[in-house]
N, C-alpha and C positions, 0 to 999 in steps of 0.2 A: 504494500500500500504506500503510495505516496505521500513523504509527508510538507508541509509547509515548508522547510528549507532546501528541501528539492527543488532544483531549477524546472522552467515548464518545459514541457515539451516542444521541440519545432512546429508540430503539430497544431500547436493553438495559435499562433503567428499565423499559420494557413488559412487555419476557417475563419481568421479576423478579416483576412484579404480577399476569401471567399465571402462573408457576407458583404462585402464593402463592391464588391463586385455584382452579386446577386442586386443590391439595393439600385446598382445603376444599368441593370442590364435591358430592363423593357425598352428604356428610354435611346439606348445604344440601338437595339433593334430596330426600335421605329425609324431611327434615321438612316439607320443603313436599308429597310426597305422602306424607305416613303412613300407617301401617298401618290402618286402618277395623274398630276391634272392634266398639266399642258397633253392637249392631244390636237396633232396637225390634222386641220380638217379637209386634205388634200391628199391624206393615207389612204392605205386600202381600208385599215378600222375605220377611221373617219369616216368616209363616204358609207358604209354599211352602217354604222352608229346614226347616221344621217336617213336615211333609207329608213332603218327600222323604227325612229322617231317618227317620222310621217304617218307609218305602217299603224303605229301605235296610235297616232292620234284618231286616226279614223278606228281603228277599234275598243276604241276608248269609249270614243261618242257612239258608237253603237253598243256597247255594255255588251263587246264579245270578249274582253277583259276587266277583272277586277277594277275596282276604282283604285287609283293611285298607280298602277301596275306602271305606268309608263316614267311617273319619276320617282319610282322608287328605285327601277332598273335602271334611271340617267342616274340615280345618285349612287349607284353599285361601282358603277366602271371604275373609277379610280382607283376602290378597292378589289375588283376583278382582276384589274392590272397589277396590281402590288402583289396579290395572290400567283398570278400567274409566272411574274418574275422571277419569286422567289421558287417557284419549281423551275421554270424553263434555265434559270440564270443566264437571259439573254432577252436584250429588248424587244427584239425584230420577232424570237418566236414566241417572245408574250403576249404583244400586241395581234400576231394572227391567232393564240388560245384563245382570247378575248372575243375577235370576230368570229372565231368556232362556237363559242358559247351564247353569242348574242344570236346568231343564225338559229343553233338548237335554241334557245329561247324562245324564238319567235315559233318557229317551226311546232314546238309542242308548248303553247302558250296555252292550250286549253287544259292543257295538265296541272295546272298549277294552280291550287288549291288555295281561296281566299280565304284570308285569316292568318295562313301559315309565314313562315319567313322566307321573303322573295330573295333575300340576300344566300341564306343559307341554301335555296335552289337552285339558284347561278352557279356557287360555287360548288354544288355535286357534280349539275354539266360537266365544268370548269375541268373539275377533278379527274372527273371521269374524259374526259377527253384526252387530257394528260397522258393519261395509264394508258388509255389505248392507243393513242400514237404511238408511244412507248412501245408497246408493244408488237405492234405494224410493222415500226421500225427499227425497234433498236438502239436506239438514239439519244444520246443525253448528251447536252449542248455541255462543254466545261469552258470555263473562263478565267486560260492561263495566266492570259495579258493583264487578267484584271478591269478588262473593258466595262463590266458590270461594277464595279466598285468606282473607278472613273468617274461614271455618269451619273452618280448618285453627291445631292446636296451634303454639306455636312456642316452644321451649326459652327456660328461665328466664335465660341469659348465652349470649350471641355472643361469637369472638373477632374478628369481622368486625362490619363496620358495615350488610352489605348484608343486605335485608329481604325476608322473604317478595313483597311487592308489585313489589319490584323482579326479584326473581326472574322473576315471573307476565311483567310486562312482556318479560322478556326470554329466557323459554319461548316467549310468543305469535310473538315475531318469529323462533321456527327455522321451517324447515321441517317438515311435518307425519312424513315420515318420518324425520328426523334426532330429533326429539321425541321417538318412537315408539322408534324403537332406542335411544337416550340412558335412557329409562326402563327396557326392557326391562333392558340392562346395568350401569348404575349404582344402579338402585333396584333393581332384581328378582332381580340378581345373576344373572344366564342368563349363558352363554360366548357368543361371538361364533357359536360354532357352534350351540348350540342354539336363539338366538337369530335366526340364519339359515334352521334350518327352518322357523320358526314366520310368519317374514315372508316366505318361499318366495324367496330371495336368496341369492348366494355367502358365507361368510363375511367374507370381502375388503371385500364391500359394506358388509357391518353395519358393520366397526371402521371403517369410512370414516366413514360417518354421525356415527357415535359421537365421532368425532376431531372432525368440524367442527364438531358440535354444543357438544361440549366447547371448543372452542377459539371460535367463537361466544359463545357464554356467557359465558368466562371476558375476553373482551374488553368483550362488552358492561358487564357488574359492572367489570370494572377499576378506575372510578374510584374503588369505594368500598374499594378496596383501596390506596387512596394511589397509584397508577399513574397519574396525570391529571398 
């Protein structure tokens, strides 16, 4: 047993740097995926986000959609796009996940159950679109160069010294579904349980995910939290 004149262990230095880490990690995420407004209205999304707006208005005024359906899906994108990035890890195939997801939106618009959450229905498409191109193809965009870290805003003062790039590094190394739920819930703000439908899992599972991903993370950055 350890007593009082015993020095502490390295160990407790750790978890001071790890919670000092945890305390700022939401905030770190949201900025490394932001929110995605500017959208060129001269894109292939553009012009379909454009398109489906019209689409929307007349089905609107005919009540062969919910009421609101149409701005609550303009107020989605931004975060369909954030969502989408942070799987695709590339702008160009976010932004056509995005038009994949507005199209099936449109397409099975009668599906969609009023009362329910229109956000969390985008993002099943969304999701599901992902996985199966994925699997079509094959294919998962990586970004060596850092291209996706690049283009992303980064506040004018840190109280931390650790950097978007360092982040990126040390996103790439979770696992893809610990990635996946870590976004959902700290960036997207989902419950564990909503979050849990969406990835067709217990909720048990997500706050797992979420724990180790967080507690991953917040180890790997440590150092630049003085924890080294």
């Amino acid at each position: 047993m350890r007593t009082d004149d015993e020095p502490r262990q390295p160990v407790a230095a750790s978890d001071a740097a790890i919670a000092l880490m945890q305390s700022h990690l939401g905030g770190l995420l949201r900025e490394y995926y932001p929110e995605v407004v500017d959208l060129d209205g001269g894109s292939r999304l553009g012009e379909v986000l454009a398109r489906i707006t019209r689409a929307l208005e007349v089905a609107q005024a005919s009540r062969e959609v919910p009421a609101r359906f149409k701005e609550e899906l303009l107020d989605a994108v931004p975060r369909l796009r954030r969502y989408a990035q942070s799987l695709t890890r590339h702008g160009a195939d976010a932004d056509d996940l995005v038009q994949h997801t507005l199209l099936k939106a449109w397409e099975h618009r009668r599906q969609f159950v009023a009362g329910t959450s229109l956000s969390a229905w985008l993002f099943a498409i969304l999701r599901n679109g992902f996985y199966n191109g994925r699997r079509k193809h094959r294919l998962e965009v990586p970004d060596p160069d850092g291209t996706h870290a690049a283009g992303l805003s980064s506040a004018a003062e840190q109280e931390h010294k650790a950097t978007l790039r360092e982040l990126q590094g040390a996103l790439d190394r979770l696992e893809p579904a610990q990635r996946e739920a870590l976004v959902l819930v700290a960036v997207e703000g989902l419950t564990y349980e909503a979050a849990a439908e969406l990835l067709g899992c217990p909720a048990g599972t997500v706050k797992s995910r979420v724990s180790r991903a967080r507690d991953r993370l917040a180890r790997d950055l440590e150092p630049e939290f003085g924890g080294a």
